[in-house]
N, CA, C and O atoms as CSV, one atom per row, in Angstrom:
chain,resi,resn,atom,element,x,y,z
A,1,UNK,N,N,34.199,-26.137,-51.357
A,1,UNK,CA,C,33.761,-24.841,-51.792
A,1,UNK,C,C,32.234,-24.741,-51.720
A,1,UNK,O,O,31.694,-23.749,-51.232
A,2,UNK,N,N,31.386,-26.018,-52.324
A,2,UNK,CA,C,30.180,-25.739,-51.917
A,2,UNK,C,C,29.299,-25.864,-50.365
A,2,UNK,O,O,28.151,-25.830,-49.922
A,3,UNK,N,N,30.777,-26.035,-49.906
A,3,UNK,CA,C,29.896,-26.270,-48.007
A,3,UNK,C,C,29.958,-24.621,-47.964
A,3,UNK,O,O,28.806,-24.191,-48.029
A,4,UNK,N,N,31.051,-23.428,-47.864
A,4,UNK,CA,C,31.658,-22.719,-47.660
A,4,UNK,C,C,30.368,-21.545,-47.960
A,4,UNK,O,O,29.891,-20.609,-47.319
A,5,UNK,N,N,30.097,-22.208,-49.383
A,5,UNK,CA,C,28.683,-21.312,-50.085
A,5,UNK,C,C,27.320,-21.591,-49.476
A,5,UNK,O,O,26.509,-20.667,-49.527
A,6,UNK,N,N,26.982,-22.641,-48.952
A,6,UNK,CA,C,25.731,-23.053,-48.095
A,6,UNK,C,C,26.107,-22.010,-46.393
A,6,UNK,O,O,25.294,-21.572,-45.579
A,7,UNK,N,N,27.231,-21.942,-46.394
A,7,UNK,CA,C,26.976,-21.574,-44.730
A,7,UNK,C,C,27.158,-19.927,-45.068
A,7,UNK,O,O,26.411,-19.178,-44.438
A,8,UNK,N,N,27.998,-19.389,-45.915
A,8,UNK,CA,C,27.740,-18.427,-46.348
A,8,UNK,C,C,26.417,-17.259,-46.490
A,8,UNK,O,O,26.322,-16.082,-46.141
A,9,UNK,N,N,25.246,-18.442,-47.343
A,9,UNK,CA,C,24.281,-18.356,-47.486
A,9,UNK,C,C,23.276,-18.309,-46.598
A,9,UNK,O,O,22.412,-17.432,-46.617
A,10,UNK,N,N,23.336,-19.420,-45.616
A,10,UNK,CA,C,22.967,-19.244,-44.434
A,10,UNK,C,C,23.458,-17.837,-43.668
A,10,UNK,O,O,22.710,-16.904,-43.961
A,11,UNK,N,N,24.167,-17.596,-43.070
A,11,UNK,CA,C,24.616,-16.170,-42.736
A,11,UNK,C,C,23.914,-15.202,-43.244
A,11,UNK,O,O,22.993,-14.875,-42.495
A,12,UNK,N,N,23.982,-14.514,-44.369
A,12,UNK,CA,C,23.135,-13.779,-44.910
A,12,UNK,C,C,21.933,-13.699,-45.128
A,12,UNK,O,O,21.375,-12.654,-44.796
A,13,UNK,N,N,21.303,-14.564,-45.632
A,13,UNK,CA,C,19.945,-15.262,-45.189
A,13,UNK,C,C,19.603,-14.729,-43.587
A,13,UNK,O,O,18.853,-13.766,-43.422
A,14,UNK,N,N,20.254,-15.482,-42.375
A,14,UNK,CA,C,20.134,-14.735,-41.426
A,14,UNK,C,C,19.932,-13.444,-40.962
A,14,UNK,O,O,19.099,-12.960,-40.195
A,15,UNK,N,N,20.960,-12.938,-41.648
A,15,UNK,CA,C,21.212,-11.251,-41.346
A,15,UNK,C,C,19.741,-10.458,-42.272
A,15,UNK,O,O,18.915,-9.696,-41.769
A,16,UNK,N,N,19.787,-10.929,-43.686
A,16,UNK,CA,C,18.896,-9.945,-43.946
A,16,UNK,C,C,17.054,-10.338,-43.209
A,16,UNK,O,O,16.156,-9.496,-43.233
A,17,UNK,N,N,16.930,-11.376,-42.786
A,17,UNK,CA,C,15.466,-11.829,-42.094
A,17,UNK,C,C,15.641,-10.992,-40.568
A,17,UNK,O,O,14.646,-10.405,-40.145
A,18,UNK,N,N,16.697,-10.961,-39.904
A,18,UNK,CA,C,16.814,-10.094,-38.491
A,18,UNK,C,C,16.680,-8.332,-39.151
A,18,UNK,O,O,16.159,-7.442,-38.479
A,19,UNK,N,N,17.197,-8.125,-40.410
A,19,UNK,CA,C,17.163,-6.776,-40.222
A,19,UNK,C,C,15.598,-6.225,-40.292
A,19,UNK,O,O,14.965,-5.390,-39.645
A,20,UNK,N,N,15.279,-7.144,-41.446
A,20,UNK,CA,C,13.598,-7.212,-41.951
A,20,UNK,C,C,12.630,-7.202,-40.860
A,20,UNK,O,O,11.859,-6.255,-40.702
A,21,UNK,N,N,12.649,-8.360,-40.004
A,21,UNK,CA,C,11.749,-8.487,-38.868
A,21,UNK,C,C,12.459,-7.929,-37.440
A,21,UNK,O,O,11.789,-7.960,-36.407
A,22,UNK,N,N,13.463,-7.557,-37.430
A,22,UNK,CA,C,13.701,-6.822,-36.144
A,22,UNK,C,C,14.156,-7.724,-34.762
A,22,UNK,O,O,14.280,-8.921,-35.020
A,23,UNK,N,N,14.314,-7.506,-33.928
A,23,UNK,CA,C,15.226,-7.832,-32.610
A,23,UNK,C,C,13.424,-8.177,-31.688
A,23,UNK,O,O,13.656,-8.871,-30.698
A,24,UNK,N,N,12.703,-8.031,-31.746
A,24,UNK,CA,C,11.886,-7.933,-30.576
A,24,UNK,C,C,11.780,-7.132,-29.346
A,24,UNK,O,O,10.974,-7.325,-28.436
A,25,UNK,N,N,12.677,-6.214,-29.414
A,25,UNK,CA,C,12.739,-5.546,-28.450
A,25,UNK,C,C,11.732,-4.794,-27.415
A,25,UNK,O,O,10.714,-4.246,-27.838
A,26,UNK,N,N,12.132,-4.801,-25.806
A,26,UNK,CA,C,11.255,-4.282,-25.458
A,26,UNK,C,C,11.595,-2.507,-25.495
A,26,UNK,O,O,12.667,-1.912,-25.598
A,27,UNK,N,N,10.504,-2.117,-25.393
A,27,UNK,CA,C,10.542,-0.317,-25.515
A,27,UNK,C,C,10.136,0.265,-24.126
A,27,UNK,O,O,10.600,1.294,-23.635
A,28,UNK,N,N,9.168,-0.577,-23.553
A,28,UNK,CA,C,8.778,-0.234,-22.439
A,28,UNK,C,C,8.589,-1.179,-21.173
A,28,UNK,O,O,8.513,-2.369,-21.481
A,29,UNK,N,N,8.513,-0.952,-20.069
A,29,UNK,CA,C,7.814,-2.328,-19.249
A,29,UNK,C,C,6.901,-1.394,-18.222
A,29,UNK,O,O,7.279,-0.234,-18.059
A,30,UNK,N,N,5.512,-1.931,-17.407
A,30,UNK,CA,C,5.093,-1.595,-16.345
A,30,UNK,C,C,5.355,-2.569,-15.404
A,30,UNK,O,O,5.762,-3.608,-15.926
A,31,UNK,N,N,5.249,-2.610,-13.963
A,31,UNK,CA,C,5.285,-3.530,-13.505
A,31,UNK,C,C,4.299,-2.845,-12.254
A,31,UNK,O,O,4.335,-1.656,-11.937
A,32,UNK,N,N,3.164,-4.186,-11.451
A,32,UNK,CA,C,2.434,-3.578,-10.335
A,32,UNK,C,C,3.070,-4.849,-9.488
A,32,UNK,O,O,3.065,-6.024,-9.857
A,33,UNK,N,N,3.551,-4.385,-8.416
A,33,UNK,CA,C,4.089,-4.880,-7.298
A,33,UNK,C,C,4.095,-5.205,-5.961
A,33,UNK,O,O,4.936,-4.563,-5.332
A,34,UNK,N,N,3.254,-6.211,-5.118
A,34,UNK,CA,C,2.677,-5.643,-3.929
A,34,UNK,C,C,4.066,-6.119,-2.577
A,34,UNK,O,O,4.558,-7.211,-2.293
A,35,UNK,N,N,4.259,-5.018,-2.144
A,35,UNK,CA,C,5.584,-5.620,-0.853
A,35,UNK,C,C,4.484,-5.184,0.259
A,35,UNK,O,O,3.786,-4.170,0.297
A,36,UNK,N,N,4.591,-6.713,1.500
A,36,UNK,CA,C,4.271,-6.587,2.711
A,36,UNK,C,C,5.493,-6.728,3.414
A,36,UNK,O,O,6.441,-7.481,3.188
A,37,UNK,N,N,5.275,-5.669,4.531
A,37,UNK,CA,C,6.598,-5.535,5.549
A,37,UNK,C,C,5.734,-5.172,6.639
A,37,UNK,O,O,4.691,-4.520,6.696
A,38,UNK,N,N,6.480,-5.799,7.534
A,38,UNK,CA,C,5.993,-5.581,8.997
A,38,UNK,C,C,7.330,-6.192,9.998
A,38,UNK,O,O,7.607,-7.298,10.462
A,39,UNK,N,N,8.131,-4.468,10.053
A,39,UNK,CA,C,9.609,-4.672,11.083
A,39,UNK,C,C,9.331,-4.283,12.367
A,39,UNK,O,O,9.687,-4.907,13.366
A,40,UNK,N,N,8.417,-2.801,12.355
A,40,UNK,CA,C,8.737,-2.287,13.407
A,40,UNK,C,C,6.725,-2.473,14.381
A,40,UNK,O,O,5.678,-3.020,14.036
A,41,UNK,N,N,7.131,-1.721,15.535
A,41,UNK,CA,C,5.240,-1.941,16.118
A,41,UNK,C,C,4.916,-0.515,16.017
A,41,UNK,O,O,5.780,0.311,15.724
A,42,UNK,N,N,3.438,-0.136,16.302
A,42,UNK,CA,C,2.858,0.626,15.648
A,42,UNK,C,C,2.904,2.330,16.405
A,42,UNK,O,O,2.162,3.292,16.207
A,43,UNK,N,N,4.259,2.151,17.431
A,43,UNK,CA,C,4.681,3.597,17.837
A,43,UNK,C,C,5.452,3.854,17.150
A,43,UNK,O,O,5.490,5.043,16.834
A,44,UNK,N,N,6.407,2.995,16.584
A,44,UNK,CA,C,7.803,3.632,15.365
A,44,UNK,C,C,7.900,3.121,13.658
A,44,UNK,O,O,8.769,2.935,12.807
A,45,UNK,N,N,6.326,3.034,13.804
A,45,UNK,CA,C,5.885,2.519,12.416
A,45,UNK,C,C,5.481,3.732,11.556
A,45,UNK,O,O,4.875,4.600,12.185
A,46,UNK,N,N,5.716,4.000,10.096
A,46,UNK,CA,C,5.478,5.462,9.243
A,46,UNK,C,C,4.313,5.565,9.674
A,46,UNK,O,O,4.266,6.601,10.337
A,47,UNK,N,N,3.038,4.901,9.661
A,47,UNK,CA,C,2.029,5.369,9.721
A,47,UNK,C,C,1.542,5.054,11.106
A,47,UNK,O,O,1.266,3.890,11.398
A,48,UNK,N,N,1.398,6.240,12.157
A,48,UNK,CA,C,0.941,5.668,13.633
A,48,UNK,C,C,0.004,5.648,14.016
A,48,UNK,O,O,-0.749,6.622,13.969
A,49,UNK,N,N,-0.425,4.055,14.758
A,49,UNK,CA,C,-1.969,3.844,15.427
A,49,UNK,C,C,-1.805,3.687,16.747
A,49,UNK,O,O,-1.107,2.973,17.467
A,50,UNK,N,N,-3.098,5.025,16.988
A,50,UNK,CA,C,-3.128,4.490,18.498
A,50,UNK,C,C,-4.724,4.336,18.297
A,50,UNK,O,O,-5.467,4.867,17.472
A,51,UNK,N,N,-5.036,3.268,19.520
A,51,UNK,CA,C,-6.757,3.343,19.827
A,51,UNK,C,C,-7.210,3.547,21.263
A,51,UNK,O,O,-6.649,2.897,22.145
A,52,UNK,N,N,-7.952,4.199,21.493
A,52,UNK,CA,C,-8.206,4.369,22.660
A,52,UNK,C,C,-9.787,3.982,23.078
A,52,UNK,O,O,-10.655,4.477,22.359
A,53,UNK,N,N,-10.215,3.135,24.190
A,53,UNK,CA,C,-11.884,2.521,24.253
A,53,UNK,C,C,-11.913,3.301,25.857
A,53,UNK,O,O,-11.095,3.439,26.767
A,54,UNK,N,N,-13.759,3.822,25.542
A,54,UNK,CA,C,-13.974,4.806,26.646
A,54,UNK,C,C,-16.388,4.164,26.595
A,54,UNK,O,O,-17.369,4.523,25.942
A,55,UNK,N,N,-16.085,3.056,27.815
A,55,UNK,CA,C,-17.105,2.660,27.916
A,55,UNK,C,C,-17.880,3.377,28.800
A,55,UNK,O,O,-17.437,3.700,29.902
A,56,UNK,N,N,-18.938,3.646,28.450
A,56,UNK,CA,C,-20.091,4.121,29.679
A,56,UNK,C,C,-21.573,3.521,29.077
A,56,UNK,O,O,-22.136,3.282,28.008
A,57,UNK,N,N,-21.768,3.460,30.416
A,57,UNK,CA,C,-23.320,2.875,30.704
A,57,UNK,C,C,-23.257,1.884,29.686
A,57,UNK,O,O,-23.962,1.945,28.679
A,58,UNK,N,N,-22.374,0.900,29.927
A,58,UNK,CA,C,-22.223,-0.735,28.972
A,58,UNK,C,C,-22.072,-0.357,27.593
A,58,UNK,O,O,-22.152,-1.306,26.812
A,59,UNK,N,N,-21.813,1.128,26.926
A,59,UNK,CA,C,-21.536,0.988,25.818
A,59,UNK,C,C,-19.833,0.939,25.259
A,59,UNK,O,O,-19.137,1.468,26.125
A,60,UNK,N,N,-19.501,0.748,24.787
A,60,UNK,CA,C,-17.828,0.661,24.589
A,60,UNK,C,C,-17.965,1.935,23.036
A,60,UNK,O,O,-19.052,1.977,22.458
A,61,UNK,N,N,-16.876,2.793,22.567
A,61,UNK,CA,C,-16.845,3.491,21.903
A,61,UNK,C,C,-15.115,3.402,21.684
A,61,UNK,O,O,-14.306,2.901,22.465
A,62,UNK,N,N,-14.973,3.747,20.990
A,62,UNK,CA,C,-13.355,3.425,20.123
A,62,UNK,C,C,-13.214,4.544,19.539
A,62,UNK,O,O,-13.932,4.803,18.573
A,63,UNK,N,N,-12.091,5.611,20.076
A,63,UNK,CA,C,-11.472,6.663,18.851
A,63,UNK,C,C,-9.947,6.083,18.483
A,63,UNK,O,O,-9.161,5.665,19.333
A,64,UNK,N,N,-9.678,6.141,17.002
A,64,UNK,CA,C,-8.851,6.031,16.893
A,64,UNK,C,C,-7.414,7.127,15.952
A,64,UNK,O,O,-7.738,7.620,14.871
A,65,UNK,N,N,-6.293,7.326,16.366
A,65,UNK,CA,C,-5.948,8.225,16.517
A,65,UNK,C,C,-4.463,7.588,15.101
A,65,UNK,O,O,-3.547,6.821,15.400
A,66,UNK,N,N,-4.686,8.205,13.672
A,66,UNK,CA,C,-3.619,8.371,12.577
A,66,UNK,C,C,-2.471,9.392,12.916
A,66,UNK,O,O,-2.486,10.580,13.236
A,67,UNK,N,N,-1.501,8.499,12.727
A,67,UNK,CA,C,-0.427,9.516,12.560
A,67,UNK,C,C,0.940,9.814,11.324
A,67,UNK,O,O,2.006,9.274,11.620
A,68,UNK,N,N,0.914,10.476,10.256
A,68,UNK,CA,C,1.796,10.721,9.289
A,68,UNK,C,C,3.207,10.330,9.813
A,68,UNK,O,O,3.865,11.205,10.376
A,69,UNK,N,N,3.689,9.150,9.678
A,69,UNK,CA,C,5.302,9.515,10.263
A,69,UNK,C,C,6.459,9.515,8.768
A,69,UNK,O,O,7.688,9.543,8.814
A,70,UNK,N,N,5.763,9.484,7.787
A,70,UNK,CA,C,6.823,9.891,6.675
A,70,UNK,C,C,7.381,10.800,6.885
A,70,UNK,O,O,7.119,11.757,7.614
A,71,UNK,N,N,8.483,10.510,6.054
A,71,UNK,CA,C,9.673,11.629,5.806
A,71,UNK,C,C,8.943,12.668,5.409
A,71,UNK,O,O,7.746,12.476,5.196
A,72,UNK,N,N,9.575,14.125,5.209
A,72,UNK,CA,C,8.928,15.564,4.629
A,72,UNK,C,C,8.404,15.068,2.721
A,72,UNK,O,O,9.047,14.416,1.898
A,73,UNK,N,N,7.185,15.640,2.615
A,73,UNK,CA,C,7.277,15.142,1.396
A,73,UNK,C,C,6.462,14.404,1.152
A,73,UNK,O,O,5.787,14.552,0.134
A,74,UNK,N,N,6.246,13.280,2.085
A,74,UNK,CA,C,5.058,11.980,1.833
A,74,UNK,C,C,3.635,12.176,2.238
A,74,UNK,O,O,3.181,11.236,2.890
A,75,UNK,N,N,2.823,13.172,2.010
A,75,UNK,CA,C,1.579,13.514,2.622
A,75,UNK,C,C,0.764,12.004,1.866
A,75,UNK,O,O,0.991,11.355,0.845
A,76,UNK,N,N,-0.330,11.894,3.059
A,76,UNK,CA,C,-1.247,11.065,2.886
A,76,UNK,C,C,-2.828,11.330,2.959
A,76,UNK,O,O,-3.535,11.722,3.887
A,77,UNK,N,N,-3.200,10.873,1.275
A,77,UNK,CA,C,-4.657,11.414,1.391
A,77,UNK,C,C,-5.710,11.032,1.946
A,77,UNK,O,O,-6.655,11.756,2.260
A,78,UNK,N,N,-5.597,9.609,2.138
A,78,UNK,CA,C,-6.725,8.945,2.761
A,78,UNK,C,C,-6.911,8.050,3.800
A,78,UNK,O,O,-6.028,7.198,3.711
A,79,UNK,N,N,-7.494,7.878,4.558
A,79,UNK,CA,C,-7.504,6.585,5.873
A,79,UNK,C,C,-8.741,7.038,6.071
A,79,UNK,O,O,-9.299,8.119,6.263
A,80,UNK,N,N,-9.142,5.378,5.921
A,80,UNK,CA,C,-10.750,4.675,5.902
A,80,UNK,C,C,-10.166,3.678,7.558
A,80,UNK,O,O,-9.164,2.994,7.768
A,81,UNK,N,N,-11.214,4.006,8.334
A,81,UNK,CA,C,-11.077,3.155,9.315
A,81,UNK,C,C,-12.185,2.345,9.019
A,81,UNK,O,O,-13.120,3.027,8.601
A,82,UNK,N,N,-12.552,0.540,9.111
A,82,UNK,CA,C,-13.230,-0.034,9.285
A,82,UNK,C,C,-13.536,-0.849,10.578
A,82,UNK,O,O,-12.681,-1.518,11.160
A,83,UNK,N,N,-14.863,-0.729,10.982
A,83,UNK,CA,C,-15.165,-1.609,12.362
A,83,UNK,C,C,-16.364,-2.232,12.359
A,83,UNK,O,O,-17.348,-1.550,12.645
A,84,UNK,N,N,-16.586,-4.111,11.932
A,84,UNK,CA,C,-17.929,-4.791,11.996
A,84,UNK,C,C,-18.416,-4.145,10.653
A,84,UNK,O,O,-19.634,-4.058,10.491
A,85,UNK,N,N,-17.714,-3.764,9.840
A,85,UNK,CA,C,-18.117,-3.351,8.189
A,85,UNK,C,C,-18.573,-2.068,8.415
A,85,UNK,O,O,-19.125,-1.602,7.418
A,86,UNK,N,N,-18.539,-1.353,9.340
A,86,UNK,CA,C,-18.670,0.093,9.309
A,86,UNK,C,C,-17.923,0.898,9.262
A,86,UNK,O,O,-17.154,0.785,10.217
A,87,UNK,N,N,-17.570,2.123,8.343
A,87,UNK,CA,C,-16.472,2.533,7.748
A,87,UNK,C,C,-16.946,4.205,8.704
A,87,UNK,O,O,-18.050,4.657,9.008
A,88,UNK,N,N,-15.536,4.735,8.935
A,88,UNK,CA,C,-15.365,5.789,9.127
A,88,UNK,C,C,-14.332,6.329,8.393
A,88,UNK,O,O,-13.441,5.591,7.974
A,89,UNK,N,N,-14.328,7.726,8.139
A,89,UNK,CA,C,-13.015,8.377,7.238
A,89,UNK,C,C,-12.615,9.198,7.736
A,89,UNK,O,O,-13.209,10.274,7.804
A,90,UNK,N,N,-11.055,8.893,8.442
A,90,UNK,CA,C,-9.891,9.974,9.269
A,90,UNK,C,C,-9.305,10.621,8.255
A,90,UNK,O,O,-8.501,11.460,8.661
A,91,UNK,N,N,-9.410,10.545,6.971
A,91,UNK,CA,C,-8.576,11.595,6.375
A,91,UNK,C,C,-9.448,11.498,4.698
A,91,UNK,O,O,-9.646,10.404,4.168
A,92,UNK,N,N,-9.711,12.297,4.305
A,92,UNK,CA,C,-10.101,12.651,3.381
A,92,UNK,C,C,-9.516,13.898,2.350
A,92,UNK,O,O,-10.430,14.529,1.819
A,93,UNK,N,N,-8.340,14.277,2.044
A,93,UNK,CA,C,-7.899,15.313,1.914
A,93,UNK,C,C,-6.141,15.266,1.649
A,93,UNK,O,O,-5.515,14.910,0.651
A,94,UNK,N,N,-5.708,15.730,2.857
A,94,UNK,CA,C,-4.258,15.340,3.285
A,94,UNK,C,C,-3.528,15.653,4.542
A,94,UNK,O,O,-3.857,16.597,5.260
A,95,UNK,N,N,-2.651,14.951,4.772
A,95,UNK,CA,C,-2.077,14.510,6.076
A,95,UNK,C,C,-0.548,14.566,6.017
A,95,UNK,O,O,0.233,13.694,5.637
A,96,UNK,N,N,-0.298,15.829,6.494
A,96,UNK,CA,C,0.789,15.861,6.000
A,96,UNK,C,C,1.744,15.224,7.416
A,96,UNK,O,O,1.351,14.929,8.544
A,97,UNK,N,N,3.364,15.158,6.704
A,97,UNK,CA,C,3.739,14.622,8.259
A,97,UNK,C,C,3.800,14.970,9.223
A,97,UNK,O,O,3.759,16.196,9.334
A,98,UNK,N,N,3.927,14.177,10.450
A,98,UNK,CA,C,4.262,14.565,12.158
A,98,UNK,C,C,2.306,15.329,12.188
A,98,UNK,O,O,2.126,16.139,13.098
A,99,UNK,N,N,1.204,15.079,11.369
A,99,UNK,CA,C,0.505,15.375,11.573
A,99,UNK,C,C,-0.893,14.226,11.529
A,99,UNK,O,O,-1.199,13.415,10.656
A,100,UNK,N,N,-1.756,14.648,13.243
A,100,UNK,CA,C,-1.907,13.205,13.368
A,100,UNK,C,C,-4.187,13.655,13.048
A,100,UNK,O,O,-4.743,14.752,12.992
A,101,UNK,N,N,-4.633,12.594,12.958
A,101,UNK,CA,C,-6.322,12.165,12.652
A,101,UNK,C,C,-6.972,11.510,13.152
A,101,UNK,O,O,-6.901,10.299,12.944
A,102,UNK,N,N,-7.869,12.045,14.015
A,102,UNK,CA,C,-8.582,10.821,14.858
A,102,UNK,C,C,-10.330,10.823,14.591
A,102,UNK,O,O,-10.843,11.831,14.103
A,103,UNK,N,N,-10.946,9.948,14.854
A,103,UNK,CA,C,-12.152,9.697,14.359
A,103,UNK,C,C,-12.578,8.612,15.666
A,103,UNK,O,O,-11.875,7.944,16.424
A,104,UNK,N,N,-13.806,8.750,15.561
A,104,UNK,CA,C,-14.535,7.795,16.497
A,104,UNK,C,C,-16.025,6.821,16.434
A,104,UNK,O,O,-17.166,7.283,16.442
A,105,UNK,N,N,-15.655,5.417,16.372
A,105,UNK,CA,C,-16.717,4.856,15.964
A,105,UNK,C,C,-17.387,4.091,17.692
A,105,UNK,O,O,-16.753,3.463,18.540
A,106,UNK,N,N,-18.638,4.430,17.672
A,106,UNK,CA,C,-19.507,4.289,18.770
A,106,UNK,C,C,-19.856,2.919,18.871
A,106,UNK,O,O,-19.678,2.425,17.757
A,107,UNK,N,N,-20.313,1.973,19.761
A,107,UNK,CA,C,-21.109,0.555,20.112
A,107,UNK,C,C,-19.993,0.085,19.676
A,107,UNK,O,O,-20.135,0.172,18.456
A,108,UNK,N,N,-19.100,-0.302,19.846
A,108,UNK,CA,C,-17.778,-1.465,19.652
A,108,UNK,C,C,-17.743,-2.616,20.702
A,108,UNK,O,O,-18.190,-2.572,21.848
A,109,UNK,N,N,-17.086,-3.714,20.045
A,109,UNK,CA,C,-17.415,-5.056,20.713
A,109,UNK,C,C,-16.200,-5.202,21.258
A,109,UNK,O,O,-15.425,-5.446,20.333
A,110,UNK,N,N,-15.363,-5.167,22.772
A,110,UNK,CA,C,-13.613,-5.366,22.562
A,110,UNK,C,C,-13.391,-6.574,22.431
A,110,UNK,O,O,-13.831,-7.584,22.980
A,111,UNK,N,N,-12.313,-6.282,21.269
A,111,UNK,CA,C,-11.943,-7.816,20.482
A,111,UNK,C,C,-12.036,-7.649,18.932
A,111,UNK,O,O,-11.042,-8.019,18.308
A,112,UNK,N,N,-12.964,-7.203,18.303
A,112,UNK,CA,C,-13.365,-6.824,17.444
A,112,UNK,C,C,-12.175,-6.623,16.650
A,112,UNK,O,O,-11.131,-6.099,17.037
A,113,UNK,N,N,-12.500,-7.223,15.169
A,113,UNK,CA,C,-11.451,-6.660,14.009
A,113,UNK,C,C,-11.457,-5.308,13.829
A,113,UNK,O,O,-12.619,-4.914,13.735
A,114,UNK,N,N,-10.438,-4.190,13.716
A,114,UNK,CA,C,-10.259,-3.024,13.214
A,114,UNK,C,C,-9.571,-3.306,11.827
A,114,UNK,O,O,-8.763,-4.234,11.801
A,115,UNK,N,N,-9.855,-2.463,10.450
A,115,UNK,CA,C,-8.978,-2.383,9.986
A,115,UNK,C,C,-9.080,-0.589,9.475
A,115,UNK,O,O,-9.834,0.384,9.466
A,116,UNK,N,N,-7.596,-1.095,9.061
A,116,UNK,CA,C,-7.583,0.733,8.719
A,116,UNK,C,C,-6.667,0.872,7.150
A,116,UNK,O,O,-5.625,0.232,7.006
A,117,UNK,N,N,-7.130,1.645,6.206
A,117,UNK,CA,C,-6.493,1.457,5.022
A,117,UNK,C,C,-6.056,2.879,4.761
A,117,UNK,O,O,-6.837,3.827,4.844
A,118,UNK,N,N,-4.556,3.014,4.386
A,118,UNK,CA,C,-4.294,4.617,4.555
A,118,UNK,C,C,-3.641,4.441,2.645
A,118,UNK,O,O,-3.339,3.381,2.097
A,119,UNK,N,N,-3.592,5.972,1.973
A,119,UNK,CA,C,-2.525,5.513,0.986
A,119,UNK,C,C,-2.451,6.871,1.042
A,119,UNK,O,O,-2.801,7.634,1.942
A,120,UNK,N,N,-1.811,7.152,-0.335
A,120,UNK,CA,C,-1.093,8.628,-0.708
A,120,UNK,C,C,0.443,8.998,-1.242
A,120,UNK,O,O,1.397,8.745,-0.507
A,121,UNK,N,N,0.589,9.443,-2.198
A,121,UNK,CA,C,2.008,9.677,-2.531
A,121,UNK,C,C,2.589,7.949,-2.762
A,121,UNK,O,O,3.694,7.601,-2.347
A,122,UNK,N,N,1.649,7.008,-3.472
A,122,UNK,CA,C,2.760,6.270,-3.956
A,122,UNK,C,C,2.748,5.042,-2.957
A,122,UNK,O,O,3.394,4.023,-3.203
A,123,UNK,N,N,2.053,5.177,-1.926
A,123,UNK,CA,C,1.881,4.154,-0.638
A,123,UNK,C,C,0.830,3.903,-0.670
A,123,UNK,O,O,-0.008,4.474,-1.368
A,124,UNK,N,N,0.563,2.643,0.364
A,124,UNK,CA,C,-0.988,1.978,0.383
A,124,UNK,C,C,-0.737,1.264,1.530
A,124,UNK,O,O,-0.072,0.239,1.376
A,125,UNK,N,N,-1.187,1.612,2.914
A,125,UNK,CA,C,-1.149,0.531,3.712
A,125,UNK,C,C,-2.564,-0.263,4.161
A,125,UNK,O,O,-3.650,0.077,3.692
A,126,UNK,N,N,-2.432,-1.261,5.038
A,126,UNK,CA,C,-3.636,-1.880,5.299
A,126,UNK,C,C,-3.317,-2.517,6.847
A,126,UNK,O,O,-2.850,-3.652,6.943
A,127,UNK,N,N,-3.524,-1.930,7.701
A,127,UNK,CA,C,-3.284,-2.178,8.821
A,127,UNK,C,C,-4.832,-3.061,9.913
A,127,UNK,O,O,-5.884,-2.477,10.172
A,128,UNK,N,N,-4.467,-4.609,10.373
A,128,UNK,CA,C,-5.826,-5.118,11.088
A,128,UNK,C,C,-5.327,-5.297,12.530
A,128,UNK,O,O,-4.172,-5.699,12.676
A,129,UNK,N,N,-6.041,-5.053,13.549
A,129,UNK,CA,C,-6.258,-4.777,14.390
A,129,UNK,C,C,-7.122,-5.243,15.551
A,129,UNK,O,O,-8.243,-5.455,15.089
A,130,UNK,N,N,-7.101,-5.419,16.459
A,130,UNK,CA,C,-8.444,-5.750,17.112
A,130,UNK,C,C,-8.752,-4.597,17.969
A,130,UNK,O,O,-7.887,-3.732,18.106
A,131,UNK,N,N,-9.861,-4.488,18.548
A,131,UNK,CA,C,-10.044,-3.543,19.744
A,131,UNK,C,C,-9.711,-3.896,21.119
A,131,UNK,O,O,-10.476,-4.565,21.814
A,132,UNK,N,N,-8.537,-3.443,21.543
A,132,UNK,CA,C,-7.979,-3.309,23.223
A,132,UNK,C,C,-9.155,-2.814,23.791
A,132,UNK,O,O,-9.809,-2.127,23.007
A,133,UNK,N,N,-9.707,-2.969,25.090
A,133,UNK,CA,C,-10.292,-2.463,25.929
A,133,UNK,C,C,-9.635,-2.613,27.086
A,133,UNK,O,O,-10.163,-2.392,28.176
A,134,UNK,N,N,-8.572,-2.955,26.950
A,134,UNK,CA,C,-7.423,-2.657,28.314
A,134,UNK,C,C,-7.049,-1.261,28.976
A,134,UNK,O,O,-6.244,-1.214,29.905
């Protein structure tokens, strides 16, 4: 009888310290998440790059040409092109889809790192590159 009353005791004991101090529960969570994917190449990719190099008199010049390929809905506000740490900005505003941005940075080296950083609606890409002069 007195084991019966110790575990008893225990039990209750239990119960009233969980009601007192509570479960811990969570109420909320954030989570920041970074996914890299790279399935498709950059004609049937959401966001499309083309570059095009147009040298004269030994200088090489690079336009390069954004294209929205999201679904309806996904406009994109920004794309920073970078070349040799010099930044140009194809979109400042918005870009909506099937609608394309081109910009042009002058004295380019072919070979050269490109990168290009687009986001908007929830996306963020970061696309590197070199310069074709093919």
């Amino acid at each position: 009888m007195h084991r019966q009353r110790v575990i008893l005791f225990l039990i209750v004991t239990t119960a009233l310290l969980a009601l007192a101090l509570g479960t811990s529960g969570v109420s909320s969570v954030a989570a920041d998440r970074d996914v890299q994917v790279a399935v498709v190449d950059d004609t049937r990719a959401y966001v499309g790059f083309a570059q095009e190099t147009e040298t004269t008199n030994g200088t090489t010049n690079l336009t390069v040409t954004v294209t929205n390929r999201f679904p309806d809905g996904s406009t994109l506000t920004t794309a920073e092109l970078t070349v040799d740490g010099e930044s140009t900005v194809l979109v400042n505003g918005a870009l909506e889809p099937g609608e394309p941005a081109s910009g042009t940075v002058e004295s380019v080296e072919c070979g050269d790192p490109v990168t290009l950083l687009v986001s908007g609606d929830g996306v963020r890409i970061r696309l590197e590159r070199a310069i074709d002069c093919n």
